[in-house]
Steps between C-alpha positions, in 0.01 A plus 500: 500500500761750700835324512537446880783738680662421807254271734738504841415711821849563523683766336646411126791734590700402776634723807790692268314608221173611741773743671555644224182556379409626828775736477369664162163508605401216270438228681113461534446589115760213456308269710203517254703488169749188659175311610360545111849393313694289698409131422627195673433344169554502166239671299455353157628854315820469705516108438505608098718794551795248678443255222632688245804649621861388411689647798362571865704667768522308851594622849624230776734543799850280527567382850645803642197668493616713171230558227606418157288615144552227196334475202387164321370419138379286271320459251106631510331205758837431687299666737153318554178501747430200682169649640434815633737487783792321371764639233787215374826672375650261265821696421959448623572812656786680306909505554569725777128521630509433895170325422668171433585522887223715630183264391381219651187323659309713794695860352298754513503697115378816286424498203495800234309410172595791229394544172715812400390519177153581703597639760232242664633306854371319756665371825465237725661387828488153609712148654681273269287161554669253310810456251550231222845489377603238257881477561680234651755782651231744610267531826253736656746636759752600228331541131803503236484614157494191286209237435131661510313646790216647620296575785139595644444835711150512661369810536486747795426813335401587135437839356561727181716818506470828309678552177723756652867616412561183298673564151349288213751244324423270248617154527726469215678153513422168767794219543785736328797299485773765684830520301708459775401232818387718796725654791417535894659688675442554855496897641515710828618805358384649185752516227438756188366246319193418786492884555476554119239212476283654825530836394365467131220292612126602488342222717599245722327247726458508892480145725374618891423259787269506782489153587282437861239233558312768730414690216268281295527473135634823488862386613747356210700650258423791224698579180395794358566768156719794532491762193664848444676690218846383428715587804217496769710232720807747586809305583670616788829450742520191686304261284165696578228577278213769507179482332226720463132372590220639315099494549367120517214317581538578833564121659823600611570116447918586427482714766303347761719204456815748586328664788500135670804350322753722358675260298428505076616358215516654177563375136594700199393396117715605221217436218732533205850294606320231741696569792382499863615665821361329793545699839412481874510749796387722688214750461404809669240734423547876471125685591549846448755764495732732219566149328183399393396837441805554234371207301154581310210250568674360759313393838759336637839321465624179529868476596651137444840387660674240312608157723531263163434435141516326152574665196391170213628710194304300223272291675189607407344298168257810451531806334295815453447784259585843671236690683200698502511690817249520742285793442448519881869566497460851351483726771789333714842649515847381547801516713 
């Protein structure tokens, strides 16, 4: 029996993303393929997929409006399937990670489930139903970071993603005892250390926001994968940041989000020391011109304006072997 797609007369991409596609002349083939892959459900090869994984990456937005990219982990079933359209988190957000202030009952939320190892993800978009905490200092409008907690996200939109400019990494060590406690610090400027940390990295992770009631179950929040050779997020004056955007799958769901919203939130993974820099801005997108020409395989660029961060040095219990690069990444350039 065919899995069943997309079963809504409305549009599975909301008004952003279909601009967008109607810019490039895409929009009625991705009509046909959004209708066939996006789920508002669950299917049971995604249920197994999220099952397994020890980290996810989540996207919310605080109460300013600003869009903020965490990741949580566990061990394999911290994240588990209640039925097809409900996914419990049972996992403290780490020191540092806005999370602990960003989540809480009614919030709308991405999620990014990565195998990197793989390559294999799927994503999903959906509203934070209910939270259990079991701490006699915590609550749902402000989740700290001691006793245990999870929560259930039912699902607005499900679908897989191509394997795409993600570098392979092996998952070398889970619950690694750090030998020194972690550090926050809190950022808006970029020292040498941030621009050493940005500058050396290969991927990073991308929370967007398009959050309006008119627009179905195509309004929430995305977070999203970001991969390049080393140095493909340029580090420039002023706490801005410049990133090339190469061939996708055509949903435009970063960018659609920006086209309606400009505001993004990005978070960068040091896989070998543990340390996270969470940031949030502003984003614009550069279409065309001497810029994106100068930068092989590039389509477009995203320039991000830094308003605030966290730099956790340590935080992260995970670590990673060093990577296999995407062979997609082969014909793409460099600053």
């Amino acid at each position: 029996m065919a899995i069943m797609g997309w079963n809504k007369d409305e549009s599975p991409f909301h008004p952003g993303e279909l601009a967008i596609q109607a810019r490039l002349g895409v929009q009625e083939r991705m009509d046909r393929q959004g209708r066939r892959i996006v789920r508002d459900y669950l299917t049971k090869q995604h249920q197994q997929f999220f099952v397994h994984l020890p980290y996810v990456t989540v996207g919310t937005v605080d109460a300013k409006g600003r869009p903020w990219a965490s990741i949580l982990t566990g061990e394999p079933g911290f994240l588990s399937v209640m039925d097809e359209r409900t996914l419990r988190v049972t996992a403290q957000p780490l020191l540092g990670d806005p999370l602990a202030q960003t989540l809480a009952e009614g919030v709308d939320v991405g999620l990014l489930g990565i195998d990197l190892q793989t390559r294999r993800r799927n994503r999903m978009n959906g509203v934070v139903r209910t939270i259990h905490v079991n701490s006699s200092n915590a609550h749902t409008s402000n989740i700290n970071t001691s006793g245990t907690m999870s929560f259930d996200v039912r699902v607005r939109q499900s679908f897989g993603n191509c394997p795409q400019y993600i570098q392979s990494r092996a998952l070398e060590t889970r619950g690694l005892e750090p030998s020194e406690p972690p550090t926050v610090h809190r950022i808006t400027t970029f020292s040498d250390v941030e621009r050493t940390f940005i500058q050396t990295a290969d991927t990073f992770f991308i929370a967007t926001a398009y959050q309006d009631p008119s627009a179905g179950a195509a309004s929430g929040v995305d977070v999203s994968h970001r991969g390049g050779k080393p140095g493909f997020v340029r580090v420039d004056g002023d706490g801005m940041l410049t990133v090339p955007d190469f061939s996708g799958n055509l949903h435009f769901n970063t960018f659609g989000n920006l086209q309606l919203n400009p505001r993004a939130g990005l978070l960068f993974v040091d896989f070998d020391q543990g340390d996270l820099l969470y940031l949030t801005g502003t984003a614009t997108v550069i279409w065309e011109g001497p810029e994106v020409e100068a930068y092989a395989g590039a389509e477009r660029l995203l320039r991000f304006k830094l308003e605030q961060g966290y730099h956790a040095a340590g935080s992260l219990p995970l670590r990673w072997s060093g990577p296999e690069f995407s062979p997609f990444l082969e014909p793409t350039g460099g600053w």
